[in-house]
N, C-alpha and C positions, 0 to 999 in steps of 0.2 A: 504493500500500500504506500510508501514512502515510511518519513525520516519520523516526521510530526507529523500534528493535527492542522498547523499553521500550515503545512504544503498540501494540503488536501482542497479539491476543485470546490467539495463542499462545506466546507469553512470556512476558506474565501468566499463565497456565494454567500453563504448565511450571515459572513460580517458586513458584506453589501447591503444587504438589506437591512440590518440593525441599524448602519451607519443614513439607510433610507427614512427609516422609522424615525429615530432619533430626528433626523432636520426636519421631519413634517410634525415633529410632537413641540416642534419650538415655536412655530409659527401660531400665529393666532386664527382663530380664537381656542383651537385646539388645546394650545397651550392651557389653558384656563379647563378645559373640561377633563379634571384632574383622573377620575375614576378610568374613563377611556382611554387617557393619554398613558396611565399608568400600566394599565391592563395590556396595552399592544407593545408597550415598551419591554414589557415583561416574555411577553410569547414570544415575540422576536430575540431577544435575549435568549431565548431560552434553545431555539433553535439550533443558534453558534455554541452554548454550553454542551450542550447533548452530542451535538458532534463530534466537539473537542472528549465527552466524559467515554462516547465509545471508542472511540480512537484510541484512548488510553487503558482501556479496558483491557485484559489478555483473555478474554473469558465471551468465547462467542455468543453464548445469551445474551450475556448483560452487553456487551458490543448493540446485538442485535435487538434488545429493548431502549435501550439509548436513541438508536437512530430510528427508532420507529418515535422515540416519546418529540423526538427532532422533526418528522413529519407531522407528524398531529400536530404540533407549536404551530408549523408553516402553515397548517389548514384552517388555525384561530386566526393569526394574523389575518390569511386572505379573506374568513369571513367576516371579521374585523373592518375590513376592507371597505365591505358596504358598508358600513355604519357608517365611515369617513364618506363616500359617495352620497349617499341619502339624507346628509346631514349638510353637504356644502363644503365638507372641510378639506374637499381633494378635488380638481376637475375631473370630469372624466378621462383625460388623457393621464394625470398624476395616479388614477383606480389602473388600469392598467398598465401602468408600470409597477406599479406593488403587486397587480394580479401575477405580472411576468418572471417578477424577482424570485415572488413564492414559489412559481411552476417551475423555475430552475432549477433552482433550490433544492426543491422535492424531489424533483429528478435525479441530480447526485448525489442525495443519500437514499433516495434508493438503488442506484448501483451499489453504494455501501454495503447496504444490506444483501442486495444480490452476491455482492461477491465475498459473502460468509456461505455462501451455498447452504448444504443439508446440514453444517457442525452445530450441534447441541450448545 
């Protein structure tokens, strides 16, 4: 898989998107809707930790509940997503680049997980 967690396609990806998250949680009025802000700030985080805690894992389950708990994060953010859409606090073209980052995202870990194959 490589060296680290830092040289993996999906860690990079996941801290794109945290670092996405982050500059849209500064902006207003977002900024101010503390519960929301907090909550997507969180799943996105949570995305790039999980990555990183499988990656260091030696123990293919826990590897392979790791980047599963890493896509599920990615599937709050992107329903998250709407909230920010339907609320005004994203254009529509700002919703799909969060919808695109998460489908990346999602994408390379799960190759992660795909290539733990069948190990227990």
């Amino acid at each position: 898989m490589g060296e680290s967690f830092e040289t993996s396609d999906a860690w990079r990806s996941a801290r794109e998107l945290v670092n996405a998250i982050y500059a849209l949680c500064r902006r207003e009025p977002l900024a101010r809707d503390f519960g929301l802000r907090d909550q997507l700030q969180r799943a996105a985080v949570s995305v790039m930790n999980n990555v990183a805690e499988g990656w260091e894992s030696l123990n293919a389950g826990e590897k392979r509940q790791a980047y599963n708990y890493a896509r599920r994060s990615g599937g709050e953010v992107r329903s998250m997503s709407y909230v920010l859409l339907d609320n005004r606090f994203v254009t529509a073209e700002e919703h799909q680049q969060i919808i695109a980052r998460c489908m990346e995202t999602g994408r390379l870990v799960t190759g992660l997980i795909r290539s733990l194959g069948d190990r227990p």
